[in-house]
ZADOZA-312254 format. One record per residue (C-alpha): y, z, x; residue in three letters. Coordinates in steps of 0.25 Angstrom, whole numbers, plus 5000, padded with zeros to 4 digits. Layout:
residues N
YZXALA/...
end
This chain:
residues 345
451348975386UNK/450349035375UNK/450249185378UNK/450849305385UNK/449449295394UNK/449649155398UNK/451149175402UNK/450749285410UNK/449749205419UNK/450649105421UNK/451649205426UNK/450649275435UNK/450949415428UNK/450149505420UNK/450249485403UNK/450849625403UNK/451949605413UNK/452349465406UNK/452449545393UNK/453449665398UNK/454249545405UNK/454349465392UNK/454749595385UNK/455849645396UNK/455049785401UNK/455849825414UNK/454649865421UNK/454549695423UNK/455349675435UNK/456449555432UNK/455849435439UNK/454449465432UNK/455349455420UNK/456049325422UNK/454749275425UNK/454249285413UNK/455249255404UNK/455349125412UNK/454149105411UNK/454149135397UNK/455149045394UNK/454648925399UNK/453448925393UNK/453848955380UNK/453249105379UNK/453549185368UNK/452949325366UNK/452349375352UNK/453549455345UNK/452349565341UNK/451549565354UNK/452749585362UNK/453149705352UNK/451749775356UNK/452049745370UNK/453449805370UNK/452749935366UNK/452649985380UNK/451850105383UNK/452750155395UNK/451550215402UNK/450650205415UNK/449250285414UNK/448450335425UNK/447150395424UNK/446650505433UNK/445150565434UNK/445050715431UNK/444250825435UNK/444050955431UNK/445351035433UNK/446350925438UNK/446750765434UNK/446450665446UNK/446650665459UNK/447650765463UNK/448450675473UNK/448650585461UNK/449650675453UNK/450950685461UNK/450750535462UNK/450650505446UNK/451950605446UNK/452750525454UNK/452250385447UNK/452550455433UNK/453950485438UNK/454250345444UNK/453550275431UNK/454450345420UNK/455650295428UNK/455350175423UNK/454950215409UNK/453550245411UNK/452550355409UNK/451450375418UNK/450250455409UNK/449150505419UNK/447750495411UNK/446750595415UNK/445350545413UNK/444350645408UNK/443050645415UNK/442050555410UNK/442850465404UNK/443350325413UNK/444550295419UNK/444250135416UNK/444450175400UNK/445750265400UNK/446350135408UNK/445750055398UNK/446350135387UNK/447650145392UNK/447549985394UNK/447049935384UNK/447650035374UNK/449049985379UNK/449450135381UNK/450050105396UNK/450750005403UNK/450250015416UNK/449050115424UNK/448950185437UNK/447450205443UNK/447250305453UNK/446050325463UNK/445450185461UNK/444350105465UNK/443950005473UNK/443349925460UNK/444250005448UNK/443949955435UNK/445350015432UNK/445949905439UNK/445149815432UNK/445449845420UNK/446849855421UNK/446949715428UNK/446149665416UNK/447149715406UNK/448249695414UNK/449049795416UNK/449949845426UNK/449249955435UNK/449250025448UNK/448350085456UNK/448250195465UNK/447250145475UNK/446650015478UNK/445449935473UNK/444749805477UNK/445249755464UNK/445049585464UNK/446249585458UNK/447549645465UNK/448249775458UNK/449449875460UNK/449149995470UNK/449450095478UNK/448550165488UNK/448550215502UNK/447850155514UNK/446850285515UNK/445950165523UNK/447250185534UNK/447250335531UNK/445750365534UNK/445650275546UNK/446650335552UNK/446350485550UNK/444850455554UNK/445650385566UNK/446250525568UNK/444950585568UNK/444550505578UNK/445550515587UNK/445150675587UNK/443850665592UNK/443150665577UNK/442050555579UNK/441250615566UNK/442150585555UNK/441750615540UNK/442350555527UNK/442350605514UNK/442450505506UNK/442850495493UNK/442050385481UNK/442150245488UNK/442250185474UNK/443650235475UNK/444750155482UNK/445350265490UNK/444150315494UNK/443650185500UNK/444850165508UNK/444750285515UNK/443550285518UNK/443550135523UNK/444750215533UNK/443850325539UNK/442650235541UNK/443750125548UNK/444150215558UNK/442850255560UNK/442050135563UNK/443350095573UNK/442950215581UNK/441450195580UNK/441250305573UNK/440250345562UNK/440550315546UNK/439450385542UNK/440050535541UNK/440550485525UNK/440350565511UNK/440850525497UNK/441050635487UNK/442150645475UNK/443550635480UNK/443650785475UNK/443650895483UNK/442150925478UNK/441850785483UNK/442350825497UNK/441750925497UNK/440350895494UNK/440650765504UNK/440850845515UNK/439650945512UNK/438650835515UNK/439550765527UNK/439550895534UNK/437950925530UNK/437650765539UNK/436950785553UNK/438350715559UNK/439550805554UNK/440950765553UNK/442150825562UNK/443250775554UNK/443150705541UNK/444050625530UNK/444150655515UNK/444550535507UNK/445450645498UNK/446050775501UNK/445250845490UNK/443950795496UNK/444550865510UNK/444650985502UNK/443250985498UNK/442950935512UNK/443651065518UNK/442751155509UNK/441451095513UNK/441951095529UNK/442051265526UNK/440751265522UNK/439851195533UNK/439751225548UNK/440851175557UNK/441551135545UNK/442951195548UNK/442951085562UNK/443050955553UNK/444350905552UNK/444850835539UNK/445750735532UNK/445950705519UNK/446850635508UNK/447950635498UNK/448750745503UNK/448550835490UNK/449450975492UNK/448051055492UNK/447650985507UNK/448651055514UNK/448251175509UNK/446851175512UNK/446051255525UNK/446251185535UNK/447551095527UNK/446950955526UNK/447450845535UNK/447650725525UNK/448250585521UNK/449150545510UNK/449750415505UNK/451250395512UNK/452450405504UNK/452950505493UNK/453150405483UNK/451750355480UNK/451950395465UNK/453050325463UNK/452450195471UNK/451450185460UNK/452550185449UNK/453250065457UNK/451949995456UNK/451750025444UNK/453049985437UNK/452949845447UNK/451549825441UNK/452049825425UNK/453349735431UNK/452249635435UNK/452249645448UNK/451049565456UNK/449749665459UNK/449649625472UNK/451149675474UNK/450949805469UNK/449849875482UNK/450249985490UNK/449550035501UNK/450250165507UNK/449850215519UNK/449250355523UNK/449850475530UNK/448950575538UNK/449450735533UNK/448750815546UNK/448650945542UNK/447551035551UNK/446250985543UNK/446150855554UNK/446050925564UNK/445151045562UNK/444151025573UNK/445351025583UNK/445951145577UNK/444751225577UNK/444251175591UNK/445551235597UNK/445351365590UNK/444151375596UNK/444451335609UNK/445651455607UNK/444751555603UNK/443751525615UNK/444951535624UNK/445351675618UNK/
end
């Protein structure tokens, strides 16, 4: 056995989880570990004295870029997960940096200089997409990652994501079953992996019942976006009785746009995240989340399996998705029975 590479791809494993093996990282679970020096052995491998020395220089850290826009960094939902990762990873010795990305400048070169400046051990990605060159990058250098959210990545990676195709197909389901047979969506970028999903969900549901798919606008997953979305879904010449938002800030924008056109205030809504500001709102959204508390610290887990060198394909979660009725759902029911009570007085 020549190099490090070729032992590596005899064994299966990525080069950099041979190495921390080799050099005794306890983030390598025991029976990786054995492997390798087994293998090792009966080959004949021996390490370079000074590579091994640079590679002993760990950097005890795991990035993760987030988009910003004027006034806050990334999506909001994103924070109280990071917090809980962060507090999981320095259990274990490592420090989760959150790397902001000022506008105009790429996500795909801050991985890049993180990577290939060898200034991280490993890297979460958030909001991915369905073709992420993220992820391609990162399975190029290979390094150990995790994302939050699928892609349709060739090539299997660690994630964790929650089946928003189950959540939206069934909440369109629930519209259904109310009487709704005009259903709208507002749908967030369909380059986006999360966005896809759902609206794959509403329009499954849909199509089941025989109904129409046409009642769809795509705007900026921002309250802005949901708000221009629904402008122009409400100015058709076939209006929407109830209507999904891909997130809950685009239900927010949605809520504002419904105050500002006739017969607005009779749509019911859902939306998604859970964030704390949708129970709050007027009506207070109807919304879904990801189950469990613990998402956070599910991340960490994968992310410490993934530098043990645990196989990708091992390392995909799919949560499911819980329904948070609130009164938002079912406005046209609400405001029908206040009618029909003021009629009766």
């Amino acid at each position: 056995m020549s190099n490090l590479k070729q032992l590596a791809q005899s064994l299966g494993l990525s080069i950099t989880t041979v190495s921390r093996a080799l050099d005794g990282y306890s983030d390598v679970s025991a029976k990786t570990k054995a492997r390798v020096l087994e293998a090792a052995a009966r080959t004949g491998y021996q390490p370079n004295a000074s590579a091994r020395r640079l590679r002993r220089q760990r950097a005890e850290l795991v990035a993760v870029t987030l988009p910003t826009a004027p006034g806050h960094i990334g999506p909001p939902h994103f924070l109280d997960i990071l917090s809980a990762c962060a507090e999981h990873l320095a259990l274990s010795g490592l420090n989760l940096v959150i790397a902001p990305v000022p506008r105009g400048q790429s996500e795909l070169e801050m991985c890049r200089r993180f990577v290939d400046g060898q200034r991280v051990d490993a890297m979460l990605l958030v909001r991915t997409k369905r073709h992420d060159e993220r992820v391609e990058l990162l399975q190029s250098r290979d390094i150990p990652f995790v994302t939050l959210g699928r892609t349709e990545s060739a090539r299997p990676h660690a994630f964790l994501d929650g089946d928003g195709f189950a959540g939206f197909r069934d909440a369109t389901l629930r519209f259904i079953a109310d009487g709704h047979t005009h259903i709208g969506h507002v749908a967030g970028p369909q380059e986006f992996s999360f966005a896809h999903h759902r609206r794959l969900g509403w329009d499954d549901a849909l199509r089941r019942a025989g109904l129409p798919t046409e009642l769809v606008i795509e705007g900026d997953p921002t309250e802005h976006g949901g708000y221009a979305a629904a402008k122009v879904l409400m100015s058709g010449p076939v209006k929407p009785t109830a209507i999904l938002c891909a997130t809950d800030e685009m239900a927010v924008g949605t809520l504002r746009a419904l105050r500002e056109v006739a017969g607005g205030n009779a749509v019911s809504i859902i939306g998604h995240d859970d964030l704390p500001m949708s129970a709050f709102t007027d009506p207070p959204l109807s919304t879904m989340r990801v189950t469990g508390d613990d998402i956070g610290v599910r991340i960490a887990l994968l992310l410490l399996r993934a530098l043990g060198g645990e196989a990708p394909e091992t390392l995909q979660e799919i949560h499911p998705v819980e329904f948070l009725p609130r009164a938002s759902h079912r406005r046209s029911q609400r405001l029908a029975a206040n009618d029909a009570g003021a009629q009766e007085e």
